[in-house]
N, C-alpha and C positions, 0 to 999 in steps of 0.2 A: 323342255320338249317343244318340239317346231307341230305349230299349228296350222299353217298354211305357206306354201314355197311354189313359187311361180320360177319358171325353168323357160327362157328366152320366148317371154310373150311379146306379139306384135298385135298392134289393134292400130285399122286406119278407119277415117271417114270418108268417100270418097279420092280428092288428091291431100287430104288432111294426114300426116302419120303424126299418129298421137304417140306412139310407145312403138318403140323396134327393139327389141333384141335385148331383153328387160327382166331379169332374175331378181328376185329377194325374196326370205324366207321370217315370218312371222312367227317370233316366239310367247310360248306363254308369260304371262307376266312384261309383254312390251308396252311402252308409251311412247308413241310413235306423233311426231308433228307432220302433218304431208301439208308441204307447201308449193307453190309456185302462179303464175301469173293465172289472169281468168281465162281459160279456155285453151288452160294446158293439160287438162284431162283427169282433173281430181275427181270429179264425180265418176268420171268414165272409170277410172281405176276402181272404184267402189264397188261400183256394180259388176266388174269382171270380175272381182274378189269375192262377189256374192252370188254371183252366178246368175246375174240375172241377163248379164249380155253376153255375147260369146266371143272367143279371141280367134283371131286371125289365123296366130298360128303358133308352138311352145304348147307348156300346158300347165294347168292350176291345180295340184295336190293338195287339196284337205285331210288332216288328221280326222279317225274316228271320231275323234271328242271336239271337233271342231267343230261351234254352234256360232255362226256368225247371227247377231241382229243390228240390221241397218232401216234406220226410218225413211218408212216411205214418205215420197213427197204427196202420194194423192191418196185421199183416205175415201174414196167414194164409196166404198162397200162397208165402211166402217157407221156412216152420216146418221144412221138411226139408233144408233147406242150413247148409251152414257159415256160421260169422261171417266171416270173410274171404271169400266165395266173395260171400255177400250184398252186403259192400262192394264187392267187385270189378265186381258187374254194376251198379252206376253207370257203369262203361263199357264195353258192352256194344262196343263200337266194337272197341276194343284188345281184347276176346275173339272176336271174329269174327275181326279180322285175325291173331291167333297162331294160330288155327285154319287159317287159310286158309294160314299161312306154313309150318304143320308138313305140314299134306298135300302143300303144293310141294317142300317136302325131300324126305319121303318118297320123293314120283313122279320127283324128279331123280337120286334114287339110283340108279336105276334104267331112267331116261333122262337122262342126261346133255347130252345135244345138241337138248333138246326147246329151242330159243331162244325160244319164243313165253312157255312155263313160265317160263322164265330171265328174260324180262324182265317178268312179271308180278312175279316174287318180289323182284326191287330196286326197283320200286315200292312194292310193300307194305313192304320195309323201311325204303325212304326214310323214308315215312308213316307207317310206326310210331316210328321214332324220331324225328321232327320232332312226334310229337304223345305226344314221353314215354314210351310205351310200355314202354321197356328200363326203365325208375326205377318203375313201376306200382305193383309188389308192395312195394317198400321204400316207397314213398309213403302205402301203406295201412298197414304195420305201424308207421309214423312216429305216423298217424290215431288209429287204434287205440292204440298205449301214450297218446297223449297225451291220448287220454280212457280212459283207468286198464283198459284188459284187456291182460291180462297173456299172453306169446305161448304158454302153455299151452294157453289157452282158444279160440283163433284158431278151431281146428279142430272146436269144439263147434257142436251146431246150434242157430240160433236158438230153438227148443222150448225148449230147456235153461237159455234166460235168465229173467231175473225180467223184472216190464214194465219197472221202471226204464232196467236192460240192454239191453231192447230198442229203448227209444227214444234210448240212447247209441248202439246201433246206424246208428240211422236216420238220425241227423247224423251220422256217420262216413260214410255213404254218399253223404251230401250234399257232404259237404265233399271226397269223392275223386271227383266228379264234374269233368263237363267244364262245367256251367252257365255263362251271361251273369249271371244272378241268382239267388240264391240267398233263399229263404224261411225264415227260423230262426225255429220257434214253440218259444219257454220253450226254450231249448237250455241252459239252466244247471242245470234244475230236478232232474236228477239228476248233475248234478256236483260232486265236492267242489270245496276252494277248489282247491288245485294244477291240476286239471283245466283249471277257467273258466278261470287267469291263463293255461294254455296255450295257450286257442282265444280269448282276446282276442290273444294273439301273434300265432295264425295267423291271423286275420283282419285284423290289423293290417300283414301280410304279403301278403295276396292284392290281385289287380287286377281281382279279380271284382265286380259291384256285389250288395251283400243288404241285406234288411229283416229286420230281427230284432225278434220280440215281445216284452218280458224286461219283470219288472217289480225285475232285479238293480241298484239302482240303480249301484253300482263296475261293474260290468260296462256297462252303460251308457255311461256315462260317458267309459270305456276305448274303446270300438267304436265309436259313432257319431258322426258331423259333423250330421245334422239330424233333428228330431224331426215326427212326425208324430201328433196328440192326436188320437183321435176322441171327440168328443160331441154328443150334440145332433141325431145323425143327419148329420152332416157331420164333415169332417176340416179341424183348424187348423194351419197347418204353420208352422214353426218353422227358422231356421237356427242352425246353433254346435252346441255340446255340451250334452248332456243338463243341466249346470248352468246352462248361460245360457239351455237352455228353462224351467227353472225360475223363474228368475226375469225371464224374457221373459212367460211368461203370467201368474206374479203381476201384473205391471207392466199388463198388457194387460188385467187382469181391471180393474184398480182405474181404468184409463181409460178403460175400457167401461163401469163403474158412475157412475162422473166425469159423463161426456157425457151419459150417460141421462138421469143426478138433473135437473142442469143443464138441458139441453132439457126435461125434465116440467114443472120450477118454470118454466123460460121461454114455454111453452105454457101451464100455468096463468095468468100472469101476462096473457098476450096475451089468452087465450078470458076475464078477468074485466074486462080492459077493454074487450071486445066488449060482454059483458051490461050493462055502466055505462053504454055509449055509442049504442048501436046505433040507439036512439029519441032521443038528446039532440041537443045541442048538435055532436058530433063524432061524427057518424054515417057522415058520409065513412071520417073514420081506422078508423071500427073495421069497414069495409067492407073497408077496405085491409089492415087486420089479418085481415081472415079470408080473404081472399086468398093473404094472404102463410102462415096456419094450411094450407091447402088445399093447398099447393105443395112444403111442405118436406117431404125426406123422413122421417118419425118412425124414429126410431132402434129394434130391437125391445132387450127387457131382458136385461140380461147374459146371458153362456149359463152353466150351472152341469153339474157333470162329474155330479151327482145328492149325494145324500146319503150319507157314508161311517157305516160298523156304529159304533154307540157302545157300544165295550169297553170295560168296567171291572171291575176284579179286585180282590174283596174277600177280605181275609184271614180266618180264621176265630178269629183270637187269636194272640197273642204262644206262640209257641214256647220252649223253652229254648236260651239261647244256644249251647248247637253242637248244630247240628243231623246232622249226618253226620259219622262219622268211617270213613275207608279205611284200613285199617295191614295190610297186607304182604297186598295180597288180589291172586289169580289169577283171569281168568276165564276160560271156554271152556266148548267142551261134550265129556262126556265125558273122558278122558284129555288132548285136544287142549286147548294152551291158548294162547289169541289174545291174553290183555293180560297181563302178569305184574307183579310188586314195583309194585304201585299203592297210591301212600300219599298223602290227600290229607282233608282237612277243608272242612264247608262250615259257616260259622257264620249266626248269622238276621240277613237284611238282603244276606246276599252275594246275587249274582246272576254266575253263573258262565254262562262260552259253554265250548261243548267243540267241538274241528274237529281234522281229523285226515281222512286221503284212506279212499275208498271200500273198505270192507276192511276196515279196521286195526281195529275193533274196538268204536264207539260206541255201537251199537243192542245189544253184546254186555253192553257196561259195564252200560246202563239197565237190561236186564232185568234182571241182576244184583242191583242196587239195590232195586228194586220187588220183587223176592222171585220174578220167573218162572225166574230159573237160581240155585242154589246154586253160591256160590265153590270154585273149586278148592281152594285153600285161603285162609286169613288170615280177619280179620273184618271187616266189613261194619257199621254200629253206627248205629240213629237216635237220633237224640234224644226228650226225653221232650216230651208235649203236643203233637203230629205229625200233621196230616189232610194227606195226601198225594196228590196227583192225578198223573194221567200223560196226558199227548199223545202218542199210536201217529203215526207219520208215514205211516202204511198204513192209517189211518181205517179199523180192525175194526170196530170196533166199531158202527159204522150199519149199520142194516137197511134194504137196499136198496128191500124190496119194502114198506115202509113210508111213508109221508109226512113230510115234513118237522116236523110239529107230533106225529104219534104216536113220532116215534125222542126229540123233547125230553120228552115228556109221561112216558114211561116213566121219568124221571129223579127223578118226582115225582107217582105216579100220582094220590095224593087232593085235588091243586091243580085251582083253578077253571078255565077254558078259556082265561079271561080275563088271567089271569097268565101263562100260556104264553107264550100269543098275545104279549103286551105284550114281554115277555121276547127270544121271536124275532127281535122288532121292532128291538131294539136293533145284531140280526148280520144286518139287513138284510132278515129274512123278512119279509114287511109281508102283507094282504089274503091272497088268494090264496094266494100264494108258498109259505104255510106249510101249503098242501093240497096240494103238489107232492110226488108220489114223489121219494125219497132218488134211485132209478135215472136219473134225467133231470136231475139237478144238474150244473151245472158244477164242473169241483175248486175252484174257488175258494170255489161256494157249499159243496160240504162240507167243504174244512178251518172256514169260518166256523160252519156248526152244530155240527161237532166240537168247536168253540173255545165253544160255546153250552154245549153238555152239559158239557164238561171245566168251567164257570164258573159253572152254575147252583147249583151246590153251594160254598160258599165252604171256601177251603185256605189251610194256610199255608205249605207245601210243595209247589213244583210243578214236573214235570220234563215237559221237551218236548224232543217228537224232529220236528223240521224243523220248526216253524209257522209260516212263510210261505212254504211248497209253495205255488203257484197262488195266492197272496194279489195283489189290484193295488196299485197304489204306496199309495192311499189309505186301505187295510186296514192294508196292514201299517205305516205312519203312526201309525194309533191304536191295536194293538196294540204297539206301541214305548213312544208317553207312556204306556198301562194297565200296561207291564212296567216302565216306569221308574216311574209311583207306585205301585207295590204293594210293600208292606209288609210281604209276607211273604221269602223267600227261592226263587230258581230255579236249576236247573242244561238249560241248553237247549246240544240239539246243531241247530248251525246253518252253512250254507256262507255265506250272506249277506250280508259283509262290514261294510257300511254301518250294518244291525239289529247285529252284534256291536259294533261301534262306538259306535254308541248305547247300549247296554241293558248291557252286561256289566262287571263291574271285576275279572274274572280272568279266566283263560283257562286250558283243559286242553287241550295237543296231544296226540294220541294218535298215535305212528308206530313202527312197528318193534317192536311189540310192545310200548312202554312208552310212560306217561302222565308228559310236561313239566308246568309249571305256571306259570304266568307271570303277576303280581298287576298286571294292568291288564286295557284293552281291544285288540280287532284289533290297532289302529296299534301300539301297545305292543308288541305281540308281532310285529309284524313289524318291529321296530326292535331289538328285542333276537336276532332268529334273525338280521338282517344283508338281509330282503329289505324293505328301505325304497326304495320307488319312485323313480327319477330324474326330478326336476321338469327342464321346459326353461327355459332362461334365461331372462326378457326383457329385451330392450337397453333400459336407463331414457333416457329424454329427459332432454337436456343442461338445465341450470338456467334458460338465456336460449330453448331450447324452449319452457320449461312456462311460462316466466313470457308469452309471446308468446302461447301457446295462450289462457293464462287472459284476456289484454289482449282478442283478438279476441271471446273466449266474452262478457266482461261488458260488451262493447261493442256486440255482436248483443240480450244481454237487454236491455239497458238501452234499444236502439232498438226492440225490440219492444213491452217498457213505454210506452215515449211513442206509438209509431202507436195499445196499446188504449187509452189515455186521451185521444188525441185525436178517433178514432173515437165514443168517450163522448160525448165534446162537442160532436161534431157528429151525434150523435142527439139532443141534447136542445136544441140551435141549433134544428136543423132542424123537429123537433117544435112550438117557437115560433113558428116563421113559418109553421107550419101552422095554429097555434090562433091567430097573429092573421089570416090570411088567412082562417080559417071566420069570424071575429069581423065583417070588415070584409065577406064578403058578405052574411051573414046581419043586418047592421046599419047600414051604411055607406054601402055602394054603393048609390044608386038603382038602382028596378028597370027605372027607363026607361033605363038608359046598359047596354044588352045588348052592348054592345062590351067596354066596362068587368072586366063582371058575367063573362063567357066569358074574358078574360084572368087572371083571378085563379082563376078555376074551374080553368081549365087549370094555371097556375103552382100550383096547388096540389096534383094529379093528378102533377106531375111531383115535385114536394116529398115526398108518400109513397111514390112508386117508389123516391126515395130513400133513402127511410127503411130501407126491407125491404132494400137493397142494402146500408148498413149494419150494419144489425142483422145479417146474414149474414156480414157481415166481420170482425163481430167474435168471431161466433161460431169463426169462423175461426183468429184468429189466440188467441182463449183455447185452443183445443184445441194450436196450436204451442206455446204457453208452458206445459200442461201435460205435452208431449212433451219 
């Protein structure tokens, strides 16, 4: 059953068009990926799907039964409640009706024999426990631990959260709703990994249908059945899992570029036989040629997702080989101490990932490092020849009320504008862009100038704390190859599975108080703790299968090959009997035998209708043979 179907919506920003002329229909039971670059309108889409902004023009059908919940980003009306109480008015239903159930008790204690009371209240109670009601609060505390609040905190008010916590909030509220669909924007982005493998379980568990924004590639991967790309002002949809959309749009890109080339050089080719012919001899054909130019429809040129940041991290010189040593250090603040007996070496060239659940102690370790907490006790030790950068995952460091080129400039006040400028250009700030106040960025665009400033000074020591927070796939793409060739050495704390996989060849767990150590990547270390993911089978095709499959497959190419070369041939047959029928009018035929003269006119009129019916066909069947 279709849940919600959008019928050629347009939504613009001023000269921004976000979405023109944009249908898709939402069914129950969808898992939907919505992907595409920062500030191609994934949230915009959300909120048009929840009605909280209005479309330009088209229009948005909701089914009866269509209960969208999408987390708000500002919870200010919420600030004096508890965390649980917050979660719980997701269903505001199930708190009416305990209301209304406890005032019926009360009144029957006291009226016994009211039957009218008495049969309201086995209603209510039917309807409460047919709609869960009795399992509510364990359902929420389930929510909750499994995105890392601890039932201490339960009873704290939302005020008292960071934002991070508050927006784990907001999907906890989401997720103990009663919704048909469910809106998930960036729901990973302040989860560690424990966390996300939870709410891919849970989501892997519901029969609820949602579209999740995430640019977590494993999590992706994990959650959805089909992907939805926007660019270009329009939305390319996609079926399977986030890896076959991967290489469903490579595949799709490179035969959208295919057809175009093709078609351009085919249209060239025609429009130069126009100019050769037009006034010659074969004035007819290239009549017919431009005819047939007139008719088809021009393919427009590929669509491109836009241009991804070109990151690149230069070292500032060869370091001394160990660059960090850890031997018997404590950290914490004051007397309290959060990571204890951490012993561990970084030498130059390593590239360490550190993951460990929300808490335990990572952001504590950094500062540490970087000199903003002194060790409880043990030492702490750099190496010699050390230019040291640091990535805040809380981007302090920008000055809001500043523009995008004066937070870089300050980095290098007596550089020309021009070098800035060029500079920015590289993290995507281009014209304008780089005259935008810090306050009006998206997080994506400021982890990217963060990634600017952290880069425009070259290091050969660099530690990051989350840097692909709000990164889209294509950022954090070329932040990956710029981490895998640099030369220097890093220690990044990151939940992102896919980027630790990539970029890291140790790993620092941090749980419980103490720092594991594991000399590989992600996969690595999840093969040595014992949580190495269960592949599903597939049944292989029997030997006299594959070899039948293959019989039919090279028997189909093989008659495809012969229709296009026989098609070949009979465009250039045919072509012949056109150039000798213009031959034999314009030479041949007297011009007194007009019976003659109108017979051959004709048969020739019908000779290049064939032609272009050809040439279509073949057009045809090259694009099946490149499929």
């Amino acid at each position: 059953m279709t849940l919600l179907a959008a019928e050629r919506i347009s939504k613009r920003f001023d000269d921004l068009v976000l979405f023109n002329d944009v249908s898709f229909t939402v069914n129950e039971g969808d898992r939907i990926g919505l992907v595409g670059r920062n500030g191609s309108g994934k949230t915009t889409l959300f909120e048009l799907m929840a009605g909280l902004q209005e479309i330009d023009s088209g229009t948005v059908t909701r089914a009866r039964k269509c209960k969208i919940d999408y987390a708000e980003q500002e919870k200010t009306e919420y600030m004096e409640i508890s965390l649980f109480d917050y979660v719980a008015s997701a269903r505001q239903d199930l708190l009416d009706m305990r209301h209304e159930i406890a005032e019926l008790q009360d009144h029957l204690a006291s009226h016994p024999a009211d039957r009218a009371s008495l049969t309201r209240m086995g209603q209510l109670q039917n309807r409460y426990e047919a709609e869960k009601g009795f399992g509510f609060e364990n359902e929420i505390k389930t929510i909750l631990a499994g995105l890392s609040f601890p039932e201490d905190r339960h009873r704290d008010q939302i005020r008292n959260f960071s934002g991070g916590e508050k927006n784990r909030a907001g999907l906890a509220r989401v997720l103990a709703g009663n919704s048909t669909l469910m809106l998930l924007d960036e729901p990973t982005n302040h989860l560690d990994i424990e966390s996300t493998c939870w709410l891919e379980e849970y989501l892997g568990k519901t029969d609820r249908a949602y579209i999740v924004v995430s640019h977590d590639r494993t999590f992706l991967q994990n959650t959805i059945s089909c992907v939805w790309n926007i660019q270009s002002s329009g939305i390319d949809f996609y079926a399977g899992s986030f890896e076959k959309f991967l290489s469903q749009r490579a595949e799709r890109r490179r035969l959208q570029e295919h057809r175009y080339k093709h078609q351009q050089e085919e249209i060239r080719r025609i429009e130069d036989f126009i100019r050769r012919n037009m006034a010659g001899q074969k004035t007819k054909q290239a009549q017919s040629r431009l005819k047939y130019l007139q008719r088809i429809k021009r393919l427009p040129p590929p669509k491109s997702d836009g241009s991804s940041p070109n990151i690149s991290m230069k070292s500032s010189g060869r370091s001394y080989a160990h660059v960090l040593a850890v031997n018997d250090v404590a950290v914490g603040y004051g007397s309290t101490t959060i990571v204890r007996d951490m012993n561990f070496d970084l030498y130059r060239g390593d590239k360490i990932g550190m993951i460990g659940p929300n808490g335990s102690g990572k952001s504590t370790i950094l500062k540490s490092l970087i000199g903003e907490l002194a060790p409880i006790h043990g030492e702490i030790r750099l190496g010699n020849n050390l230019d040291v950068a640091y990535f805040d995952q809380e981007l302090s460091e920008l000055d809001s009320e500043r523009t995008v080129l004066e937070n870089l400039w300050e980095m290098d006040p007596s550089a020309e504008v021009g070098i800035i400028r060029s500079f920015l250009g590289r993290f995507g700030f281009t014209g304008d862009e780089s005259l935008k106040k810090v306050s009006t960025l998206s997080g994506g665009e400021k982890t990217k100038l963060s990634l600017a400033r952290l880069l425009y000074h070259p290091a050969n020591f660099i530690i990051f704390d989350e840097p692909t927070n709000h990164l889209d796939l294509g950022s954090r793409e070329v932040l990956e190859q710029a981490l895998i060739d640099y030369e220097g050495s890093t220690l990044i704390v990151s939940h992102d599975r896919y980027f630790l996989d990539r970029v890291v060849n140790k790993i620092l767990h941090v749980h419980d108080g103490i720092v594991d150590i594991y000399a590989g990547n992600y996969s690595y270390f999840k093969e040595k703790t014992g949580q190495v993911a269960v592949e599903v089978p597939v049944k292989p095709q029997s030997s006299k299968q594959a070899y039948l499959k293959f019989k039919e497959k090279s028997r189909s190419r093989a008659r495809l090959k012969k229709e296009i070369q026989s098609t070949k041939d009979k465009i250039a047959s045919t072509e012949r009997e056109i150039e000798n029928l213009t031959e034999a009018i314009n030479h041949e035929i007297p011009r007194s035998d007009w019976e003659k003269l109108a017979e051959a006119t004709q048969k020739r009129a019908d000779l290049e209708e064939k032609v272009l019916t050809l040439i279509h066909r073949l057009e045809v069947l090259e694009e099946i043979e490149l499929d």
